[in-house]
Structures are given as structure tokens and as C-alpha cells.
C-alpha positions in Angstrom: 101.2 55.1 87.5 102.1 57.7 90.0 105.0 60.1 89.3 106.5 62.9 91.5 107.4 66.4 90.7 110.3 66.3 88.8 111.2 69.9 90.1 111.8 69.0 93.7 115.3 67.1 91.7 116.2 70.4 90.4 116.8 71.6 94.0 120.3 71.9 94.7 122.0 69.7 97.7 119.9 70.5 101.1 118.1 73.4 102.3 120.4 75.9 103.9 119.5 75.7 107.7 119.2 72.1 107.7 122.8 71.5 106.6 123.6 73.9 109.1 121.8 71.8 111.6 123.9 68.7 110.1 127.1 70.1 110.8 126.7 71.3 114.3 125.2 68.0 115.2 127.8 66.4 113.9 130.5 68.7 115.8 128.6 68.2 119.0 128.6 64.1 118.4 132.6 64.7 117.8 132.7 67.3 120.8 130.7 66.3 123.9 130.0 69.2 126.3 131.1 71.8 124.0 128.4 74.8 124.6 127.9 76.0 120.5 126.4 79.9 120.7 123.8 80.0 117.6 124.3 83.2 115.2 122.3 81.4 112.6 118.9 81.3 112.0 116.7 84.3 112.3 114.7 82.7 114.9 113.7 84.9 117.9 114.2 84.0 121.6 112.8 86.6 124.4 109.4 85.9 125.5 106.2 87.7 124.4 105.4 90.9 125.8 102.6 91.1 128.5 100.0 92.6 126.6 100.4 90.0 123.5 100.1 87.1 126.5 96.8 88.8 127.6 95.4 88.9 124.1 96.4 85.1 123.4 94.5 84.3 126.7 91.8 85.9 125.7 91.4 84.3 122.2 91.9 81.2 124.0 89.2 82.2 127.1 86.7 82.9 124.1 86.6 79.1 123.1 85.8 77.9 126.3 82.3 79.8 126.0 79.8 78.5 124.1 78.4 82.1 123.4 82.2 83.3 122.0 83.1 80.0 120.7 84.8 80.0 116.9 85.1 77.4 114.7 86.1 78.3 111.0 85.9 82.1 110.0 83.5 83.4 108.0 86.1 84.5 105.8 89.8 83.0 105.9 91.4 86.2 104.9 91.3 87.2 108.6 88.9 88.7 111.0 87.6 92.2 110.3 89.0 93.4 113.5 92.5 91.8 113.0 92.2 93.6 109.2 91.5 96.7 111.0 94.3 96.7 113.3 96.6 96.4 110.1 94.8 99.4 108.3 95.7 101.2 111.0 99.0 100.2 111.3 99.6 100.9 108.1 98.2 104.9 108.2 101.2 105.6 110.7 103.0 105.8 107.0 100.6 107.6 105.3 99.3 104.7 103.6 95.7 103.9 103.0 95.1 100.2 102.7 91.7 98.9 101.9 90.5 95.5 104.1 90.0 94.0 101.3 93.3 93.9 100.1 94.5 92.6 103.5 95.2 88.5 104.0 96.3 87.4 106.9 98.2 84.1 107.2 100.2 82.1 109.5 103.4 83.3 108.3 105.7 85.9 105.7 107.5 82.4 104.7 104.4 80.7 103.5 103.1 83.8 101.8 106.4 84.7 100.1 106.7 81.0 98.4 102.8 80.6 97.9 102.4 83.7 95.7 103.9 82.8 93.1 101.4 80.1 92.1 99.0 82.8 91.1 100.9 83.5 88.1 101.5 82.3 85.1 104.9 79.3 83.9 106.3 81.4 81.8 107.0 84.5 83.6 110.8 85.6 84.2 111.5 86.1 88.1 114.6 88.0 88.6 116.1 87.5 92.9 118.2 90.0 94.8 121.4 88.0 94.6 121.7 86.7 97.7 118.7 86.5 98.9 116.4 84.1 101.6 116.6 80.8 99.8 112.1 80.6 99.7 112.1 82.8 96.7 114.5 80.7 94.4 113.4 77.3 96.0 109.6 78.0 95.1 110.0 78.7 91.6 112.1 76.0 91.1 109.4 73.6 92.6 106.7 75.9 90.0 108.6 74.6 87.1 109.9 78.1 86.1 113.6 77.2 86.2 116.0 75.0 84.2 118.8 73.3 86.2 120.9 74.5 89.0 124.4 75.1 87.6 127.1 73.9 90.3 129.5 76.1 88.6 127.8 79.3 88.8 125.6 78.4 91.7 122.4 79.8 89.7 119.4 78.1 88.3 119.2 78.5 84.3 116.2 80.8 83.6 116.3 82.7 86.5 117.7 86.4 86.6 120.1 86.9 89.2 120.5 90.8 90.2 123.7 91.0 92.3 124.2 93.0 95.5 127.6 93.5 96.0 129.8 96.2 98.3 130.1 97.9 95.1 126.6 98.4 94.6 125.9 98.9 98.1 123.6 95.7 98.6 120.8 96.8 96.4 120.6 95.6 92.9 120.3 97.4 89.7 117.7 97.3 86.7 118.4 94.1 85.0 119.3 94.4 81.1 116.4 92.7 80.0 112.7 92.5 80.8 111.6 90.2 83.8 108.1 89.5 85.3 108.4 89.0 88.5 111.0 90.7 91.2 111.7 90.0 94.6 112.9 92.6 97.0 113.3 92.2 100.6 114.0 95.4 102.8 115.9 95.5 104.9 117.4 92.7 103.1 117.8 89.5 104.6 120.3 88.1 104.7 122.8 91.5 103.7 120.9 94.1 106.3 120.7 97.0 103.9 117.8 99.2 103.7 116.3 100.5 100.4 116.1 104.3 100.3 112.9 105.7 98.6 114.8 106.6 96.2 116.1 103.3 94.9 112.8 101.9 95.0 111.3 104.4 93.1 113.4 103.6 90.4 111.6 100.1 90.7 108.2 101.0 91.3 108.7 102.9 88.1 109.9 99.7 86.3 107.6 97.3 87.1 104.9 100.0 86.1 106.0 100.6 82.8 107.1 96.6 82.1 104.0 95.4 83.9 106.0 93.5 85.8 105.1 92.5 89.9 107.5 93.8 93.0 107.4 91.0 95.3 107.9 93.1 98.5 108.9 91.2 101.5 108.7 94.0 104.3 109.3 91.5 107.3 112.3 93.0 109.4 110.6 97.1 108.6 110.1 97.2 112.2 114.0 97.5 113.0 114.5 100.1 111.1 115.9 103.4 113.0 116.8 105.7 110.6 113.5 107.9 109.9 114.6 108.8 106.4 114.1 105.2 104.9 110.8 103.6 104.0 108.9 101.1 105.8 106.4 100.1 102.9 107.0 99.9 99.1 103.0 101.8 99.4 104.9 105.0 100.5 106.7 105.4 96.7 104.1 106.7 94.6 102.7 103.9 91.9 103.5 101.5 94.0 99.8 100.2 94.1 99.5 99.2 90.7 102.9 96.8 90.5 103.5 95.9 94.4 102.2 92.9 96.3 103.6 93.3 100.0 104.2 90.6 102.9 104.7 90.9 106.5 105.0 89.0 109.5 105.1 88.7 112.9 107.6 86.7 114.0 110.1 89.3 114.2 107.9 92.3 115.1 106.3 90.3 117.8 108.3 87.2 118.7 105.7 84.8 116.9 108.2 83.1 115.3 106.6 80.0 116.7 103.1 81.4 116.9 103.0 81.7 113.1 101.0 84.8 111.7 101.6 87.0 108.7 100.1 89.1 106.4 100.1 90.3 102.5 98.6 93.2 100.6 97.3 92.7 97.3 96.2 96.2 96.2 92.8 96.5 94.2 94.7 99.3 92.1 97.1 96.1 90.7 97.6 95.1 87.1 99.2 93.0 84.7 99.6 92.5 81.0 95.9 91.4 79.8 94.8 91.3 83.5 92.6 94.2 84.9 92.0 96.5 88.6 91.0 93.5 91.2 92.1 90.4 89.5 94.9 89.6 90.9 94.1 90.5 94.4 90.6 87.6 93.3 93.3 85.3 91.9 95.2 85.0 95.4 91.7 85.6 97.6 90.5 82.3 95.4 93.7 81.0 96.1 93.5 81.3 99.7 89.9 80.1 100.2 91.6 76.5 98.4 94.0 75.8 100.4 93.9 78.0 103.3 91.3 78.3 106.4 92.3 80.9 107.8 95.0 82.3 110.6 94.3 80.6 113.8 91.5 82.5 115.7 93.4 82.6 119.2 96.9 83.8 117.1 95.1 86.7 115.4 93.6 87.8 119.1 97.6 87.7 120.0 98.3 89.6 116.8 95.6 92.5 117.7 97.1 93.1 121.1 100.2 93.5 119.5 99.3 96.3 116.9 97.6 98.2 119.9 99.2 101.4 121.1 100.5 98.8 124.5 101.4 95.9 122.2 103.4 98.1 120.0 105.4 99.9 122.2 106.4 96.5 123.9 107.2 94.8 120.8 109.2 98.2 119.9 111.1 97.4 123.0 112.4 93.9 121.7 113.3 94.9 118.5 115.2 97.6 120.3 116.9 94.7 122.4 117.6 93.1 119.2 119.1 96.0 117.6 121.8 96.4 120.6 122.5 93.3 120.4 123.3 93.7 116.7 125.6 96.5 117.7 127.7 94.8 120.2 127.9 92.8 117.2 129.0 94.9 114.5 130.9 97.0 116.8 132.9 93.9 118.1 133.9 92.6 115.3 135.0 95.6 113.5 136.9 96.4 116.4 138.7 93.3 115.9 139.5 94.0 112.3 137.0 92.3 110.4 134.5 94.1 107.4 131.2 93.8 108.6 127.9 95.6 106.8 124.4 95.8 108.1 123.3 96.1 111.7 122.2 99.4 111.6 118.8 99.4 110.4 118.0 95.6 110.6 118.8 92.5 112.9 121.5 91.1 110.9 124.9 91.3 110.3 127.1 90.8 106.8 130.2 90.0 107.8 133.2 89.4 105.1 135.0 86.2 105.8 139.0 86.8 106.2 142.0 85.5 104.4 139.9 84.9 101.0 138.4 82.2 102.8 134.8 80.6 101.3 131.4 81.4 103.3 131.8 77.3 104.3 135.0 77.5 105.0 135.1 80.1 107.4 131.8 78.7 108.7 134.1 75.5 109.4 136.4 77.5 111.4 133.9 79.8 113.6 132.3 76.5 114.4 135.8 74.1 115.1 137.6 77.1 117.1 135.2 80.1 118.0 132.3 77.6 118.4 130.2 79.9 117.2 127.6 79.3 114.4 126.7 81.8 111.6 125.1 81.2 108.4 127.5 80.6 104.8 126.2 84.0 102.7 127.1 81.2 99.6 123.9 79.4 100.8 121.8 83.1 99.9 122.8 82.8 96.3 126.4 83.2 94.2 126.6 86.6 95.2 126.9 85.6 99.1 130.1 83.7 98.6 132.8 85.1 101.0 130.5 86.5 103.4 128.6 85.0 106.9 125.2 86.3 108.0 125.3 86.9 112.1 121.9 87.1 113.7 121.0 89.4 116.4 118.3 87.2 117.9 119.7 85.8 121.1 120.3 86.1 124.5 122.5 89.3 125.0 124.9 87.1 126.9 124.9 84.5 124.5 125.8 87.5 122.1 128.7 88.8 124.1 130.3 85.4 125.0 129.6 84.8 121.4 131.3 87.5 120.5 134.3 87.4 123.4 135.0 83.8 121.8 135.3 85.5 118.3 137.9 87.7 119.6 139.9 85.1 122.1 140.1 82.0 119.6 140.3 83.6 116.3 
């Protein structure tokens, strides 16, 4: 007889964006002809820069030709030039990154809840608390986790590492020993940005626990202030705990192209487990169930790590950034607590009157008709808070924010 995964019924009550998506439909249904400005999801909207459109034209050009036509790739952790391109990229921070710890993917998403089936049940995963909802969800589907707990919005067997105002949005040590960590920086959904500093303090953790830093580097490129760090690689040690991941949706607009990447350093061990084995475990992995980046998307993706390419793509995060600001800056002029914004493309806002992060989400939606994302749907920790998302239209962004001001 067939059974399911049990797991998947751990799961608490809908994935965050789709209920989102549930309650705007239903205010439109209830609303007809009411224009709703989105200030949810993280999902980009100016078109690709030229010289990404070139290189996606090419990669497509080359399949029409029987004598540059690609089928599968030799080898499905990327092409060697696309691999290259990334090495390079990454030597702008001083860090030296072998192409055989490179992967490329179709996405930071995928990568970030895939990784974790490398390693072993019984490990301990400890979350910034909040954090994006992949990094909980997955484990729980692993089998790693007890129940979800309505009353303290947590999963039993998970360690929760809160980020609060008093901590400045990045977590301390936990009190006991965990296997697995998850850091995202800047942090999504809060917008701070670890200083090298704080994550030394981790790197040196993880070292002397043998524990792994998740690293999820996918919003580095909006990062302004020259001071903070743009790879966990640039802390010292952080080779031999650290897996990284990265995308380009954000740093490119492929948010609907689809292509990522992770390091897996050579130099990385574990309790028992020696140099290499890891980054074998998740090249094995990959080669099961993966067949590699699409050959015209990685084409796009070279174009956009050349000196052209990224100076364009600098541009939109730029025009992302301003529109985080006019953001930020409106709302605090209008009296409301608002963190982030600075060095990454989203804001933390602190919902008013004591009101819950679904509450107020209610309220921007029924009056303001604005749509941001409940911080209670990031973890316990993002109760009383609303993520706003830079990516949009700057006009959408100012009416957005005009509305704020006139019907709230």
C-alpha cells in the first residue's frame, strides 16, 4: 500500500505568499476595480539589461547551429566558462574559489532547501528567527522536526535564534550545541547586514562545534556600505564550516529566468567526515536529480558577471535601493519605526497600535490598499512587524507610499 510523507502534515497552515495571494484575491472579488500596489514578494520587475538580453540570444542563437548545438552538459555543475565568470567574481573580495567547488543551479531557493538532504536526521538546525520560510519548511519535510506549536509558532526540535531590535537583527550563539545554522545577509526578511565581526564570532563556532553555516548570500549585491561583507569566505575559517548560495534573480532580474549558485569548499569538514566529502556528497547529489542549469540561462548569467553586465545590473539594484529609500524615508516621516533599507531591498516596518503582523496586514490592504508581507509568517520572532519590498515600479512605490500617508 502506498503512504505519503507524513512530514508534509507537520507543515503549519499555508505557505506564506500563497495566503497572501488568497487574501488579495479575495479583496479584489469583494472590491472590483480597486488598483492593489504589491509590497510583498521579493519578486523583481524592470527588464533585463541589454547586455544580459545579448547573452541570452546568443545561448539561444547557438542551438539553432548544428556545429554549437548543446544538449545535456558534460557536467551538470555548470559550464566551465559560467564557473569561471564566478571565480572571478568572487576575487573582487579577495576570495579564491576553486571551480570545483562551484554548482550552479537554477535558483538560491532550490539550493537553500535541497542542501540539507546531504546531511544526516539527526542533526540540530538552529534558524535566524524570522527568517525566509524555505529553511524551516525543508527540514520539516526531512523529518528533522517534531510538531509545529500553534502557541509558540515554532516547530519542536528546532532551535530558534531570535533577532529582535534589541539584538539589532542578528542572533546570538545559541546555549546549546546545534548542527546546522542558517544565516541570510542581508537578512531577508529584516534587511540587516552582518558586520565581519559578528560573523566571525560564527565562523568560529561552527569550527570548533563542527557544525555547518548555511550562508545564503542572495541580496550581497545591494549592499552600499563598503565596511560590511559580501561573502561569509572573506572571515577567516570560513572554508572549513561554510557552504554559501547565491542567485541571480536579484542581482540580475532572473527571477523568472531561474539561475543560482552554491560553494561547497574542498577545505570543509564535519564530525567523522574528511576535506572533499561533503562538497562529493552534494556533487553526487546533483548529478541524481539535477541536469544541470539551462544552457541558454547560464550564457545570460555570463554576460551579466562581465565588466558591461555588471555595471548594468549595478544600476538596477541601485534603482531598487532608491526605491527602498523613498520607502523608509516616507514612512518614518509619517511616524512609523521602520529598520532595514539601507543596505538591502527590504524594509522592517513595526506595525502601530500593538497591532499583529496580520492585523495590520488587514488594514494596509482594506484602507491603504497596499500589500506587504505579515513578519509573523518569517517565524515567532516577526510578530508585530511587516516586510516592504523595494522591487517595483518607482511609481507604484510612491503612490504606494502617498496612499500610506493619505488613508492611514
Amino acid at each position: 500500500m502506498a503512504t505519503i510523507n507524513s512530514n508534509y502534515s507537520k507543515l503549519g497552515a499555508g505557505y506564506l505568499f500563497p495566503e497572501i495571494g488568497r487574501r488579495v484575491r479575495k479583496f479584489l472579488a469583494d472590491n472590483p476595480g480597486v488598483q492593489v500596489m504589491k509590497l510583498g514578494i521579493g519578486n523583481t520587475t524592470e527588464p533585463l539589461t541589454p547586455t544580459i538580453i545579448q547573452g541570452l540570444h546568443a545561448g539561444v542563437d547557438k542551438l539553432a547551429d548544428v556545429a554549437t548545438y548543446t544538449g545535456y552538459a558534460d557536467d551538470s555543475s555548470g559550464e566551465t566558462n559560467m564557473k569561471e565568470a564566478l571565480r572571478h567574481f568572487y576575487q573582487q573580495y579577495d576570495v579564491s574559489i576553486d571551480l570545483s567547488e562551484i554548482f550552479v543551479s537554477d535558483g538560491a531557493k532550490p539550493d537553500s532547501g535541497n542542501i540539507q538532504s546531504i546531511f544526516g536526521i539527526d542533526n540540530v538546525v538552529a534558524v535566524q528567527d524570522p527568517a525566509y520560510p524555505v529553511y524551516v519548511d525543508t527540514n520539516v519535510i526531512a523529518g528533522r522536526t517534531g510538531q509545529f506549536d500553534p502557541a509558540t509558532g515554532q516547530y519542536q526540535g528546532i532551535v530558534y535564534m531570535p533577532c529582535t531590535e534589541e539584538n539589532g537583527f542578528f542572533p546570538a550563539l545559541p546555549d546549546k550545541k546545534v548542527d546546522l545554522i542558517y544565516i541570510c545577509s542581508p537578512n531577508n526578511p529584516t534587511g540587516a547586514v552582518a558586520t565581519k565581526e559578528q560573523l566571525h564570532v560564527w565562523v568560529d563556532y561552527a569550527r570548533a562545534h563542527r557544525s555547518v553555516l548555511i550562508f545564503d548570500a542572495a541580496y550581497t549585491a545591494f549592499i552600499k556600505d563598503e565596511n560590511l561583507p559580501r561573502s561569509i569566505y572573506q572571515i577567516d575559517g570560513a572554508d572549513e564550516c561554510a557552504i554559501e548560495i547565491n542567485s541571480f534573480s536579484k542581482i540580475a532580474g532572473f527571477t523568472g529566468v531561474r539561475l543560482g549558485w552554491t560553494i561547497v569548499p574542498q577545505n570543509l569538514v564535519i564530525e567523522g567526515v574528511g576535506q572533499g566529502i561533503v562538497n562529493s556528497l552534494w556533487a553526487r547529489r546533483q548529478n541524481t536529480f539535477f541536469n544541470g542549469a539551462s544552457n541558454i540561462v547560464q550564457a545570460g548569467g555570463i554576460a551579466a558577471l562581465s565588466d558591461a553586465g555588471r555595471s548594468e545590473c549595478q544600476g538596477l539594484a541601485d534603482y531598487y535601493m532608491k526605491n527602498a529609500h523613498v520607502i523608509k524615508a516616507g514612512l518614518q516621516a509619517l511616524g512609523y519605526t521602520c529598520y532595514g533599507g539601507d543596505n538591502a531591498p527590504y524594509v522592517w516596518l513595526k506595525t502601530p497600535d500593538g497591532l499583529s503582523s496580520w492585523a495590520f496586514f488587514d488594514r494596509l490592504l482594506q484602507a491603504a490598499h497596499v500589500v506587504g508581507t505579515p513578519g509573523a509568517g518569517f517565524g515567532p520572532s516577526g510578530e508585530g512587524y511587516l516586510r516592504l519590498s523595494a522591487f517595483g515600479h518607482r511609481e507604484n512605490i510612491q503612490k504606494a507610499v502617498e496612499s500610506i500617508r493619505i488613508n492611514l
